[in-house]
BAFIZA-349596 format. One line per field, with one value per residue: x, y, z of N, C-alpha, C in turn. Coordinates in nm, 2 decimals. Layout:
REM residues N
n.X [X, ...] .
n.Y [Y, ...] .
n.Z [Z, ...] .
ca.X [X, ...] .
ca.Y [Y, ...] .
ca.Z [Z, ...] .
c.X [X, ...] .
c.Y [Y, ...] .
c.Z [Z, ...] .
***
This chain:
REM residues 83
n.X [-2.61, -2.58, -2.73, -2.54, -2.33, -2.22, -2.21, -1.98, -1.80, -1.78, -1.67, -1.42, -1.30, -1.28, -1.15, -0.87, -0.85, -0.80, -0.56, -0.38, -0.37, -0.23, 0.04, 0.12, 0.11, 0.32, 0.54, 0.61, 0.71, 0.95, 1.29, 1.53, 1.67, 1.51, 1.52, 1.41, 1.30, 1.50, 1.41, 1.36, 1.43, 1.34, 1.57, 1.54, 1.40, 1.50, 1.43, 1.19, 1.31, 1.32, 1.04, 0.95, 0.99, 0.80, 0.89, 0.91, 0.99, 1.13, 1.22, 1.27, 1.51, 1.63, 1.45, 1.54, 1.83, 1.79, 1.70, 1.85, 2.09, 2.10, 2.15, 2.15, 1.90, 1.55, 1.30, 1.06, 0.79, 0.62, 0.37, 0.20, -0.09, -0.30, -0.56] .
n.Y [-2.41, -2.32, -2.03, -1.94, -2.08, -1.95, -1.67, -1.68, -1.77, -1.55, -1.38, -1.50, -1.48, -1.19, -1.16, -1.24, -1.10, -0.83, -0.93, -0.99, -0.75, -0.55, -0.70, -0.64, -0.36, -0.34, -0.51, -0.33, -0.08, -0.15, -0.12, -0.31, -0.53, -0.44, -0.20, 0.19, 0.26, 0.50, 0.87, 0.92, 1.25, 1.44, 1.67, 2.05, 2.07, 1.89, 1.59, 1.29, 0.95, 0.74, 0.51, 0.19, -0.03, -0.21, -0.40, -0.61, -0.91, -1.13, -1.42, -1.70, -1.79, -1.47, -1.39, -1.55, -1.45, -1.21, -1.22, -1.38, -1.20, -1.00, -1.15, -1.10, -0.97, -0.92, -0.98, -0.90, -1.09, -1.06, -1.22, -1.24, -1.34, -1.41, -1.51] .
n.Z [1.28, 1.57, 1.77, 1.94, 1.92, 1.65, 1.74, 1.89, 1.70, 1.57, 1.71, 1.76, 1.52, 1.48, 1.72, 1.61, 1.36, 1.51, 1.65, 1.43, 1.32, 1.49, 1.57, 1.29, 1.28, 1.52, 1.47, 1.24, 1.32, 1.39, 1.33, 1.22, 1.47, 1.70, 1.67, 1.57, 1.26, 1.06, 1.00, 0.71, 0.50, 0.23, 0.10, -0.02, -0.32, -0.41, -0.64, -0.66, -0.62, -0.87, -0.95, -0.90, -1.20, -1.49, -1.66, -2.00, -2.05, -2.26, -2.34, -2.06, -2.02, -2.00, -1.78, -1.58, -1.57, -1.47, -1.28, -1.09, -1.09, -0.87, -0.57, -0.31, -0.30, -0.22, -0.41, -0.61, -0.82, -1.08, -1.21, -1.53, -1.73, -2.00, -1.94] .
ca.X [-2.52, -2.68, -2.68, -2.45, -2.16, -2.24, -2.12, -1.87, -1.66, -1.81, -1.60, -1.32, -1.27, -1.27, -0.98, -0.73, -0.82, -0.74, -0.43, -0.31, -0.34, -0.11, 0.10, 0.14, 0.13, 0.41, 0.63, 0.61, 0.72, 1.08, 1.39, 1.62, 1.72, 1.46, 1.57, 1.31, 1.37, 1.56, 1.33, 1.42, 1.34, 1.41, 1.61, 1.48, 1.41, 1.50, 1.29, 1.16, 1.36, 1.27, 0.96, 0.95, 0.93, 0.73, 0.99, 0.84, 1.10, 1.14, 1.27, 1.26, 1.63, 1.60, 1.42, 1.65, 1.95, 1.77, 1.64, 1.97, 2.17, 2.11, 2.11, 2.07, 1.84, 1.44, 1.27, 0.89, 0.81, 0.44, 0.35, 0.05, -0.17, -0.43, -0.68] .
ca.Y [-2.37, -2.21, -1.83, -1.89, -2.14, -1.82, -1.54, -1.74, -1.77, -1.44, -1.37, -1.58, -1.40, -1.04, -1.14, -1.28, -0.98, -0.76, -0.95, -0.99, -0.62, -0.54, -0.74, -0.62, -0.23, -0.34, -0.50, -0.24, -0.01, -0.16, -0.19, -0.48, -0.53, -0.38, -0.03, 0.25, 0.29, 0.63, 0.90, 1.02, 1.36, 1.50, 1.84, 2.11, 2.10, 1.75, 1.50, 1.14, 0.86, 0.68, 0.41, 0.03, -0.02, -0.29, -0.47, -0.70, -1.04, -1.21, -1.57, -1.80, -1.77, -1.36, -1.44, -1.64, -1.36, -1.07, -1.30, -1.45, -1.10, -0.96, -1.25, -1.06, -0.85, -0.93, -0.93, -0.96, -1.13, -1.05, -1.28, -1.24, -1.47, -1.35, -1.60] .
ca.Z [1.39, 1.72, 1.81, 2.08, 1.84, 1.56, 1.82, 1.95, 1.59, 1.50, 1.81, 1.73, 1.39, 1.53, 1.75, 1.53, 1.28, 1.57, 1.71, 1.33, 1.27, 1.61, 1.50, 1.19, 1.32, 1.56, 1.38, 1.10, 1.37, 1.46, 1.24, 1.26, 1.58, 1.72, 1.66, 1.51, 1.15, 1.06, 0.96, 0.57, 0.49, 0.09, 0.08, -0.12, -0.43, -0.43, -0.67, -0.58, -0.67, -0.96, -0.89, -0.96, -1.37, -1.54, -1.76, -2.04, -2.07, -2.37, -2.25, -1.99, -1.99, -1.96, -1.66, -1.49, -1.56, -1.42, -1.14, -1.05, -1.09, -0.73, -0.50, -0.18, -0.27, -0.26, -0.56, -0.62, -0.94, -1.12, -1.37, -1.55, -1.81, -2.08, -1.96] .
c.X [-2.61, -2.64, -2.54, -2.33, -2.14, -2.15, -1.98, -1.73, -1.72, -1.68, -1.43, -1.25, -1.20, -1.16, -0.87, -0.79, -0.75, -0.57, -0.36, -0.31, -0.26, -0.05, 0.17, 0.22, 0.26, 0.58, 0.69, 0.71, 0.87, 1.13, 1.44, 1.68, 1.63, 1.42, 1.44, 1.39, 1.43, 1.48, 1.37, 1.37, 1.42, 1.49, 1.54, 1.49, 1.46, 1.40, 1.28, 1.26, 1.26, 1.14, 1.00, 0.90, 0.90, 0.86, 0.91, 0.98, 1.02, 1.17, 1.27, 1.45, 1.67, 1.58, 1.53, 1.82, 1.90, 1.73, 1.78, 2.12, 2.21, 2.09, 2.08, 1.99, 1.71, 1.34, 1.09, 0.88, 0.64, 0.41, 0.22, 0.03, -0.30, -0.54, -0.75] .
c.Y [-2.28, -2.08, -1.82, -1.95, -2.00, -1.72, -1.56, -1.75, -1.67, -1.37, -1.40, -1.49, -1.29, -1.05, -1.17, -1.15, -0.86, -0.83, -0.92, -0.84, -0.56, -0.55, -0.71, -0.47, -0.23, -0.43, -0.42, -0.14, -0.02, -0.21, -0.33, -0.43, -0.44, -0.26, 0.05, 0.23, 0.46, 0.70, 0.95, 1.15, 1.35, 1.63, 1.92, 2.13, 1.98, 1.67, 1.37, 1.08, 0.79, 0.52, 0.29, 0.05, -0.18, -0.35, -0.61, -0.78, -1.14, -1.38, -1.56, -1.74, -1.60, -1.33, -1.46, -1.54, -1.27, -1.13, -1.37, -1.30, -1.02, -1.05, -1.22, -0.99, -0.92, -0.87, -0.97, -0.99, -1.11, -1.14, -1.34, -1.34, -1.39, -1.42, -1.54] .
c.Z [1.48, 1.76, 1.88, 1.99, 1.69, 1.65, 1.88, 1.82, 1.54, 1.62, 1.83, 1.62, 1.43, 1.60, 1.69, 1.42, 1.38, 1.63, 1.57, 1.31, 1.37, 1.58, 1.38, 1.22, 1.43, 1.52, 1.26, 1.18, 1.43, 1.34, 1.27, 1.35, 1.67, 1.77, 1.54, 1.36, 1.12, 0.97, 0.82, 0.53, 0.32, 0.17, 0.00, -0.24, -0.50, -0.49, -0.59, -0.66, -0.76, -0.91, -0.97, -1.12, -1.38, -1.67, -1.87, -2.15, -2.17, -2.38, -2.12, -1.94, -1.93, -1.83, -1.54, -1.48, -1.47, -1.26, -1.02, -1.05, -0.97, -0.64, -0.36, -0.14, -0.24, -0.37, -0.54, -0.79, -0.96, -1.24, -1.41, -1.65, -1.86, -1.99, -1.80] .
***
């Protein structure tokens, strides 16, 4: 490849990481409907709410209860492998 087809997608790159990170920074920045999101403060003396737990499922079927229990909610699923 020639200096100049090199700088040119060296070039190419660098803008879509910049447009993608905009992007990202401005949609992060508006609720639904493109309203700010509402700022949360704690009170005092207030703790955190409890964080995401690691749950270790026994069946397939297990799975499919806890998975199928909230249907509007978003769920992220991790599923790892010895290998």
């Amino acid at each position: 490849m020639s200096r100049r087809g090199r700088s040119g997608a060296i070039g190419a790159a660098v803008l879509v990481v910049v447009l993608a990170a905009g992007w990202m920074a401005w949609s992060a920045s508006d609720g639904p409907g493109g309203t700010s999101a509402p700022t949360v403060t704690r009170a005092r003396g207030a703790t955190r709410p409890a964080g995401p737990t690691v749950t270790n499922l026994a069946s397939l079927e297990e799975l499919q209860a806890r998975f199928n229990a909230d249907k509007d909610t978003p769920r992220l699923v991790l599923a790892l492998a010895p290998t």
